[in-house]
C-alpha positions in Angstrom: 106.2 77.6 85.7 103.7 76.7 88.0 105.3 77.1 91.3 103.9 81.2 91.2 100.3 80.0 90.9 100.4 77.0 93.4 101.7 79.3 95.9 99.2 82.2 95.2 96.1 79.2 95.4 95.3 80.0 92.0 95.1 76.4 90.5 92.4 74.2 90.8 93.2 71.4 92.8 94.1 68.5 90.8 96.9 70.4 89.5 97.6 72.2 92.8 97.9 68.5 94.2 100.7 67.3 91.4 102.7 70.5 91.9 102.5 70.0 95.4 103.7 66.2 95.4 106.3 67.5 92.8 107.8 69.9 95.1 108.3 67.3 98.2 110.5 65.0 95.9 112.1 68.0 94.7 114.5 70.0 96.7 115.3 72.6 93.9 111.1 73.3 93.8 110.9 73.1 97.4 113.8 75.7 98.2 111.9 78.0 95.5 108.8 77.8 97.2 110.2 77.9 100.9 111.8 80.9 99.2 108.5 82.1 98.2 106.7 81.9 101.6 109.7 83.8 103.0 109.7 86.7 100.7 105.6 86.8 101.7 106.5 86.8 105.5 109.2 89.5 104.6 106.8 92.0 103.1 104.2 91.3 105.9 106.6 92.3 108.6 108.1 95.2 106.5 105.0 97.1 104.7 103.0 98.8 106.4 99.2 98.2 107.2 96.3 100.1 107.2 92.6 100.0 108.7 89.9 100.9 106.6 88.1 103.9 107.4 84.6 104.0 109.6 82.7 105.3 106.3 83.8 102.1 104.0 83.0 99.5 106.9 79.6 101.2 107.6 78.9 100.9 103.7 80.4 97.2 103.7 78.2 95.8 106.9 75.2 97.6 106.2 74.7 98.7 102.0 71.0 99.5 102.2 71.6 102.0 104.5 74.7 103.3 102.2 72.3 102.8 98.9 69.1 105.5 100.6 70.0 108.6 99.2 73.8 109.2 100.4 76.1 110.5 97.7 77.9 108.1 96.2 81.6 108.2 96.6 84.1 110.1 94.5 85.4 108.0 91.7 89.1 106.7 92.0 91.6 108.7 90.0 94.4 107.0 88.5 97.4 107.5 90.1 100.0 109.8 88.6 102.5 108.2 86.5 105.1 109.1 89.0 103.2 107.3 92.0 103.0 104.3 89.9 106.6 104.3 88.6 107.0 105.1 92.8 105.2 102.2 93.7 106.7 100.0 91.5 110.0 100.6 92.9 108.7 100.1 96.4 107.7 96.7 95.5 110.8 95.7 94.3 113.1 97.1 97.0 110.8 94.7 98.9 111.5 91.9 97.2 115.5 92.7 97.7 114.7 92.9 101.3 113.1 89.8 101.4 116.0 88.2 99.6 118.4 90.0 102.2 116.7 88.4 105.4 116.8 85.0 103.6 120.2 85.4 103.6 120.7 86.7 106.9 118.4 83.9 108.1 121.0 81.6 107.2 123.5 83.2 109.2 126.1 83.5 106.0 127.0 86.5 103.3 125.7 86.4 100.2 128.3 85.3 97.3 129.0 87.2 94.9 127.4 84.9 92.0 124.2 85.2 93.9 124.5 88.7 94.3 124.5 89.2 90.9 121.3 86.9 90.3 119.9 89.1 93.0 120.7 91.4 91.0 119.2 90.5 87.8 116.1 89.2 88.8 115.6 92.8 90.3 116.4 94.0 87.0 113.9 92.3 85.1 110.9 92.6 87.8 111.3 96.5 87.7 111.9 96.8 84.5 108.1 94.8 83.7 106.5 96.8 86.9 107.6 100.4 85.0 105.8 101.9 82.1 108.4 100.9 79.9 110.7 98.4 79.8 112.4 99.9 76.6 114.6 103.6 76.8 115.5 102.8 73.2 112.9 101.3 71.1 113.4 99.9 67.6 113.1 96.4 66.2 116.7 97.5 64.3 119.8 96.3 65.5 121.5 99.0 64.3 119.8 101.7 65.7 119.6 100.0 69.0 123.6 99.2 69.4 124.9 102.4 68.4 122.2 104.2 71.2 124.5 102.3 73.9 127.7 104.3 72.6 129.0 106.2 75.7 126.2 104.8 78.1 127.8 101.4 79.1 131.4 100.0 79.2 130.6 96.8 77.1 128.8 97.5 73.7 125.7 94.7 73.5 125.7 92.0 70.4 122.3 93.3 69.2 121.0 90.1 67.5 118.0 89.6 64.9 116.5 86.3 66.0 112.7 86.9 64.6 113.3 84.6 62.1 113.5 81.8 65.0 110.4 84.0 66.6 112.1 86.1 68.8 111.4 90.0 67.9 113.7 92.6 69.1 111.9 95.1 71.0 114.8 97.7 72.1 117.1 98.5 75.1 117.4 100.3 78.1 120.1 100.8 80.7 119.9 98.7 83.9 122.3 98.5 86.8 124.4 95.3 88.0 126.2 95.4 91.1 126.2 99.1 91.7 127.3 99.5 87.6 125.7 100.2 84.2 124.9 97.5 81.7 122.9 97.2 78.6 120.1 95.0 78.5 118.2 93.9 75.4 114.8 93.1 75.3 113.1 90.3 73.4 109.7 88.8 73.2 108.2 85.5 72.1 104.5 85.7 72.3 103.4 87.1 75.6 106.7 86.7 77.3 109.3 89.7 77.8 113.3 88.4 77.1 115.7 90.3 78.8 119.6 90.1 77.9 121.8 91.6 80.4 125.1 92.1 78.8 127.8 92.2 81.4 131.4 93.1 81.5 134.1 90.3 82.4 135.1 91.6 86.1 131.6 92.1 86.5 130.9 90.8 90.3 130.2 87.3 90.3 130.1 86.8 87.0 133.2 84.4 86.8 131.9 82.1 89.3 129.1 80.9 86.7 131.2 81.6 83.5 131.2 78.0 82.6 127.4 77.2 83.7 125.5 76.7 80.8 122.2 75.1 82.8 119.0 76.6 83.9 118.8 78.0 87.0 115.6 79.2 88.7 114.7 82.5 91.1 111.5 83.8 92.0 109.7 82.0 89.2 111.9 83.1 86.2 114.5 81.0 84.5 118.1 82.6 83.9 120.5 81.0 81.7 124.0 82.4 81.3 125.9 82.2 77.6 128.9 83.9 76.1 127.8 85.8 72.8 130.7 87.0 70.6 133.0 87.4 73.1 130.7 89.0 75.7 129.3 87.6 78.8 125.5 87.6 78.5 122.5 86.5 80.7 118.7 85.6 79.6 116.0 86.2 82.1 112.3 85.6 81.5 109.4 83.6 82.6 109.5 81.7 79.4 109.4 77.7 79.1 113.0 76.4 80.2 113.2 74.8 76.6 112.0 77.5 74.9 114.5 80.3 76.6 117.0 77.7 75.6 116.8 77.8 72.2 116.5 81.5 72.8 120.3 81.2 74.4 121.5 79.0 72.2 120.7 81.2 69.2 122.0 84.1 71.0 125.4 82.1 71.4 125.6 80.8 67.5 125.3 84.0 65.9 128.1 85.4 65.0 
């Protein structure tokens, strides 16, 4: 997905210039990026700023006179795990808000469907911004099903794809429309696979029962299956074809 990068001017300009004449003759990459530009005014009009302080801009506009025998300053100390778990958070109730004022913008409630790909796109981008993204962490199927037992109301069809190159990583307990649901985790080289596993009056999750296609927030692709008799959705920044053969192998096992 290249829509991230363009947007964050981190492509060189020949491909910058392709994505960019890709988006204006496409109206599904040109609501993601206007989407994209309105989540960055969002967080500029919601987090707050900061000046500098007089001793880093005297050090900035004049270093000889910081380099003639001051003390240097105080090394920065990680933050504590809990300030970065903290921050994290912040970041993504952020991005909710952002996604809140787009649909206020428009003047018209969010549906439910796109409530619940709110809320799974929230999901997965707090779940990679926290330590872990894993409470239960085993490459065994059965270890990681029977952990759910008493934790969530629809048991998760833990399924052993590596032979396809998809490794189990574990599971953790996530939250979808106010409610708790398992979510597997999966990876295929560098890129994290999350399976929520939803139950069937889930919010929303009838309006896309039958949608089998890709669809695209915030950068990640999300494609919706039903795995032994369970209503399941993939979320990951992986290639579109390659989370579909993901799906689709998901959906085959039995």
């Amino acid at each position: 997905m290249l829509l991230q990068p363009c947007f964050d001017g981190e492509l060189d300009e020949g491909t910058a210039a392709m994505v960019r004449a890709h988006v204006a003759g496409c109206d599904g990459c040109g609501r993601e990026m206007a989407a994209l530009q309105a989540l960055r005014d969002a967080m500029k009009r919601s987090l707050p700023r900061h000046a500098a302080p007089q001793s880093l801009r005297d050090r900035v506009q004049n270093p000889a006179a910081a380099a003639s025998g001051r003390r240097p300053p105080k090394p920065v100390r990680a933050l504590p795990r809990w300030l970065a778990m903290a921050a994290s958070l912040l970041l993504v109730a952020s991005l909710s808000v952002g996604l809140t004022w787009r649909w206020m913008d428009r003047g018209t409630p969010a549906a439910p469907y796109e409530l619940l790909l709110h809320d799974l796109v929230s999901g997965h981008l707090r779940a990679l911004a926290a330590t872990s993204n894993v409470d239960v962490v085993s490459s065994d199927r059965h270890t990681v099903r029977p952990w759910f037992a008493g934790r969530v109301e629809v048991a998760p069809p833990t399924i052993d794809l590596s032979a396809q190159g998809f490794a189990l990583l574990g599971g953790r307990v996530d939250y979808v429309g106010g409610r708790r649901v398992a979510v597997l985790v999966y990876k295929h080289a560098q890129h994290v696979i999350d399976v929520f596993v939803l139950p069937d009056d889930a919010q929303g999750v009838t309006d896309g029962a039958g949608e089998t296609g890709m669809i695209v927030r915030q950068g990640l692709n999300l494609l919706h299956r039903r795995v032994m008799g369970v209503q399941v959705w993939a979320i990951s920044d992986l290639d579109g074809q390659e989370l579909t053969a993901f799906a689709d192998g998901l959906a085959r096992a039995q």
